[in-house]
N, C-alpha and C positions, 0 to 999 in steps of 0.2 A: 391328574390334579384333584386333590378334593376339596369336595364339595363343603362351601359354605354353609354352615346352619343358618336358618332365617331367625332374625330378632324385628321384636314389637318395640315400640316407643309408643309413649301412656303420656299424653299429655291432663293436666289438671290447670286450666285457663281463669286466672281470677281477674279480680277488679285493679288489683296492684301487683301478683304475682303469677310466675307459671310454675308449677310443679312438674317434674317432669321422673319416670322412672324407663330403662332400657331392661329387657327381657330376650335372653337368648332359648328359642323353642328345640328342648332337648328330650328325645323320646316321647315326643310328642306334647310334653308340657312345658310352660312357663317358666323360666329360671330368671330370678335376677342377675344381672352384672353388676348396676350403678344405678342410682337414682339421687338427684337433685334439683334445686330451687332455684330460680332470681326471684327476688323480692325489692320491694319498694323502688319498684317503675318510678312509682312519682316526684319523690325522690331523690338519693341516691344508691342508683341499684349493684347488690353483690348477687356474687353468683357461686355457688358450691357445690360441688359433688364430692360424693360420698360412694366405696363399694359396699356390693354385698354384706361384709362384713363392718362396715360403719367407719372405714378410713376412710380418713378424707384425700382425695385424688386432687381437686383442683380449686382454689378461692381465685374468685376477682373482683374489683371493685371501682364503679364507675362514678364520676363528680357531676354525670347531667343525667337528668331522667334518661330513661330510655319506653320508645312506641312498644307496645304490645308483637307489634309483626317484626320489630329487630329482637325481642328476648327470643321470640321463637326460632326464628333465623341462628340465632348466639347458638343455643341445647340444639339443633338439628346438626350445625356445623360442628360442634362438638362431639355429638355423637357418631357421626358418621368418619370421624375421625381417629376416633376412639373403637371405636368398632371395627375397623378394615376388617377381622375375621368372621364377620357376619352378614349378611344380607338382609338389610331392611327392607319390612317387604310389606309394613301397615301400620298403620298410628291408631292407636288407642284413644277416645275422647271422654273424659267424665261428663257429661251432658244432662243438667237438674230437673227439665221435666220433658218429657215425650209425648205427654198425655194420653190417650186409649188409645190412638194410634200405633205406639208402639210399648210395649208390654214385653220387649227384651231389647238387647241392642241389635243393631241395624246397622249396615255400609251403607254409606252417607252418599246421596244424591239429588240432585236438584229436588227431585217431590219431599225428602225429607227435611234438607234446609229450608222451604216450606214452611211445611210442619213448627220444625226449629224455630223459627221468626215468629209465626203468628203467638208459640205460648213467651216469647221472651217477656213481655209488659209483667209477666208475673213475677218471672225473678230477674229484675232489674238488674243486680249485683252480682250477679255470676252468666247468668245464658247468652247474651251480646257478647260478652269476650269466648266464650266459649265456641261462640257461632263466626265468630271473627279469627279466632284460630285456624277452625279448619279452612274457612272460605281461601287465607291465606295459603297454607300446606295447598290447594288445590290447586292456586293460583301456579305460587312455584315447584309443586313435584307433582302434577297429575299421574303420575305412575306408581303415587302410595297407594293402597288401598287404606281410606277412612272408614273408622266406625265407629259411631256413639254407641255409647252405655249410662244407662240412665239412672239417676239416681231415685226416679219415679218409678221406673220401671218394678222393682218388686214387690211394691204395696200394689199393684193390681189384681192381687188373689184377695184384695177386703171385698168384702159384701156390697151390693146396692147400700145399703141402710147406713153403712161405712161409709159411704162416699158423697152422701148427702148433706143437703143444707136445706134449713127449713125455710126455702124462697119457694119462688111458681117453677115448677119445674122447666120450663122455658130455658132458665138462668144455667142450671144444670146442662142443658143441652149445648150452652154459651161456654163453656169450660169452669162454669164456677161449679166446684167439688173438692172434695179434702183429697188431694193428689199424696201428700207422703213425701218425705224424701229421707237420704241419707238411707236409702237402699241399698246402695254397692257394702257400705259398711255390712249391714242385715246381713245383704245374701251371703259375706264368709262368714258372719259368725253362725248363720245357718248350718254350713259348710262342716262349722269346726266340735258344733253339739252334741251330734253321733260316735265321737271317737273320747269324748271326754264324759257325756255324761248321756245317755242313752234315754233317762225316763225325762230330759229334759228338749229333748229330739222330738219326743213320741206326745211331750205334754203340750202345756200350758208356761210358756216363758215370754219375762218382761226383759227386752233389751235396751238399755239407758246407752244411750251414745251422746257423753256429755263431751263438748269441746267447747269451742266459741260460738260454733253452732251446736246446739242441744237440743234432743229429739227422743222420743223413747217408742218403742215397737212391742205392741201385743201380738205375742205370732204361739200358733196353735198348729203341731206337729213340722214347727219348722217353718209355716208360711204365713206371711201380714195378713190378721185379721183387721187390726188396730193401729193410728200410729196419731202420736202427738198433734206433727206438723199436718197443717189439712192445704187449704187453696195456694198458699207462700209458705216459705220456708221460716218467716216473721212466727205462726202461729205456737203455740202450747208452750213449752218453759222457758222461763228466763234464760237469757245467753248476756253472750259478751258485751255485745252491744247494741239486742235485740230485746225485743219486750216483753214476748212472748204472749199468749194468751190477753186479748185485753177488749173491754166492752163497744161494740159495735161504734157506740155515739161520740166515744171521746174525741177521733179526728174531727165528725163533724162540729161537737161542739169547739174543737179547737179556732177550726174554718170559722165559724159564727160569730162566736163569741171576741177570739183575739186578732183577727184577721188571717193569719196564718195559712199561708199558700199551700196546696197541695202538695208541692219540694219540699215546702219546710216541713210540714207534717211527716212526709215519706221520711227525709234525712234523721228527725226527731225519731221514731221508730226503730229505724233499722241501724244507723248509725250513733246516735247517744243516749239510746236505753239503758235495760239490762246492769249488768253488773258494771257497767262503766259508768250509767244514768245514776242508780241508787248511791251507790259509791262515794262520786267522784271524784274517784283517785287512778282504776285504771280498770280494762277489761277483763287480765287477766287474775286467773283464781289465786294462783301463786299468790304473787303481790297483795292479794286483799288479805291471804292465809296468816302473811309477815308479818300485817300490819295489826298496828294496835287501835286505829281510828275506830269509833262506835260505828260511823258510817260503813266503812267496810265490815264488821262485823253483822250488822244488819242488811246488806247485801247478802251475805253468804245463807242468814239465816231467813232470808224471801227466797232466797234457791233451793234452799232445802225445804223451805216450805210449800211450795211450785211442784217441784218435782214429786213430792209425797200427793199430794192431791191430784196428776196427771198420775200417777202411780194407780191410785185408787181406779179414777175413771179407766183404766187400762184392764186391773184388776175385774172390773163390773163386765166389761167390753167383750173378755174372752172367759167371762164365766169361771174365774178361777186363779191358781195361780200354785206352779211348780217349783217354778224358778226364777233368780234374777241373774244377768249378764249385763257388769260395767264395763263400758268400753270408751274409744278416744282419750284426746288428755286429761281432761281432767277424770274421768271414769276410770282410767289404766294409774294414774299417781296422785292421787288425792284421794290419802287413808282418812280425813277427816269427813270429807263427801260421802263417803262407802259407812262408815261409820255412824255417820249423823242420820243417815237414809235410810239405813239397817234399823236404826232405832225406833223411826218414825214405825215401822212398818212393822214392828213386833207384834202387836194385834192380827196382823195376817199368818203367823206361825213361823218369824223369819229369828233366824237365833245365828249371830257372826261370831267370830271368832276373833279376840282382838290383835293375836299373836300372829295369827295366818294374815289379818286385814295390814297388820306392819309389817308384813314380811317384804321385802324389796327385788322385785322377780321380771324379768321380761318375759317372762313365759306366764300361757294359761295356768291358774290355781284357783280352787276353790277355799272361798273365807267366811265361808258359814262352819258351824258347827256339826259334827257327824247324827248330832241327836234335832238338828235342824230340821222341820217338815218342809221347808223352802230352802231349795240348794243357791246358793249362791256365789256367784263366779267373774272372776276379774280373765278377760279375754281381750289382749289387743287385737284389733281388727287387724286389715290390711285390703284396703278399697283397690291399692292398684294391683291387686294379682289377681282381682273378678276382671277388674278390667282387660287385661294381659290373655285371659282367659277365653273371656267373651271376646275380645278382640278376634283370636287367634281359631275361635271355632266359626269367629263370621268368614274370614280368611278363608278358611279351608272349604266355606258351603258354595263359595266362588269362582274358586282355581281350582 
């Protein structure tokens, strides 16, 4: 009889959806099969997958909300269905901060769900469902092996001086420190620098990971000197529906002055900032790109403004500057983003290309000019194959 290959499942635990991707381990590395979504738990939730190749395998579509522990339940029953020719034999978790504690991913057990709980109060909007995931998977398959992967996890090579905040160092000891995140993205585009551009490997490169969540990374031979995001994943540029960078006093003066509740403040911040705040029309870049409203064009053009001045401090941070790599959605298809950004930053020796920057590509390209002293490079990530990865070598350090 032969032998089963073993496959990973990757789950990505949100506030309103699970991401989910299946990885069959073929000569000892990660392959995908399938990966798909349920979205709008709250709701009504559909549910899609898609192969490897980006056919769609299966839609559903439900009229009542659905709990967090039945989507997971839905994708495990799926999979495992789907799968007969493979042997699950570990789930993957995207997990936003670890703290010093763990500084790579880990198989998940009581001391680290721990760990887990005490940083949640920081990212309210993703760690609780995350940590609710797996507590679930424990509940009904204790015979997966778990293992977070952190999105914290790769800005732990920034410096002391990097992780600081000018409070009593007391506070610091308390976990308040610029943690970083949107690491799993970093560490492939780390990954992917050496085979594409060598002196950008060995240098000084700025990685913009603009999505609904946006974040940019100063990394020096490949590793986080520098990163946007510090204590929350709320801090440094504008996002979807985040505020990004903003002065200490405004909550308080909010609480003071207007009465406004600690929730409301949080909800205000995190949920109707950002490009949906300034806007008011919607989160996404798209839609603001379409529109003709001033408002939306003044959104677009505090993002671009955001991000060139986090550009700089980046710039200062790691002493220099090689290269740039745009990544996520709107990084990967927004030529006016790469564009408008490219332009800001000509002062620093950045010269794009406008033909390469419209060119319509799912693959890595470079869309600076050859006569460019700043290489510049459009690179989709891909967070669930660190995870698949790192999954797959915790697996192995185990059995």
């Amino acid at each position: 009889m032969t032998q089963r290959l073993p496959a990973l499942l990757c789950l990505n635990a949100g506030s309103s959806s699970v991401k989910f991707s299946l990885y069959a381990v073929m000569a000892g590395a990660p392959s995908l099969l399938l990966g798909g979504q349920i979205e709008g738990l709250l709701t009504q939730p559909n549910f899609n997958v898609k192969d490897a190749q980006g056919n769609t395998l299966d839609e559903q579509r439900w009229e009542q909300p659905k709990r967090r522990a039945e989507a997971v339940e839905t994708i495990l029953d799926y999979v495992r269905a789907e799968a007969k020719d493979y042997r699950l034999v570990a789930v993957g978790h995207r997990v936003v901060l670890g703290g010093t504690e763990y500084p790579h991913a880990v198989v998940v057990d009581d001391a680290v769900l721990d760990v887990l709980d005490h940083y949640a109060p920081i990212v309210p909007s993703h760690q609780p469902a995350e940590i609710e995931a797996i507590r679930l998977l424990r509940t009904l398959h204790p015979d997966l092996c778990q293992v977070a992967c952190f999105d914290s996890a790769f800005h732990r090579t920034k410096s002391d001086i990097a992780d600081l905040y000018a409070l009593p160092l007391s506070y610091r000891d308390k976990g308040i420190r610029r943690w970083g995140f949107h690491g799993l993205s970093y560490d492939y585009i780390s990954t992917q620098l050496p085979q594409l551009d060598s002196r950008l490997a060995a240098g000084k490169t700025i990685v913009m990971h603009l999505g609904s969540g946006a974040s940019l990374c100063g990394m020096q031979q490949g590793r986080s000197a520098y990163t946007s995001m510090g204590f929350s994943p709320l801090d440094g540029l504008m996002m979807g529906t985040r505020c990004g960078s903003l002065d200490p006093m405004i909550p308080l003066y909010l609480m003071n002055q207007y009465r406004m509740t600690p929730a409301a403040v949080e909800k205000l911040l995190i949920k109707e900032s950002g490009l949906l705040g300034v806007s008011g029309i919607s989160n996404d870049m798209r839609d603001l790109e379409a529109s003709n409203d001033p408002a939306a064009r003044l959104a677009i053009d505090l993002f671009v403004a955001m991000l060139a001045r986090e550009t700089g401090a980046a710039i200062a941070a790691i002493q220099g500057l090689d290269g740039i790599v745009f990544t996520a959605g709107i990084g990967e298809h927004s030529p006016e983003i790469r564009a408008r950004t490219c332009a800001s930053l000509g002062w620093a020796g950045v010269e794009f290309d406008e033909a390469r920057n419209l060119a319509a590509s799912a693959s890595a390209r470079k869309i600076s000019t050859d006569q460019s002293r700043i290489s510049v490079w459009v690179i989709p990530t891909n967070e669930e194959i660190v995870i698949a990865r790192d999954t797959w070598q915790r697996y192995q350090s185990t059995n």
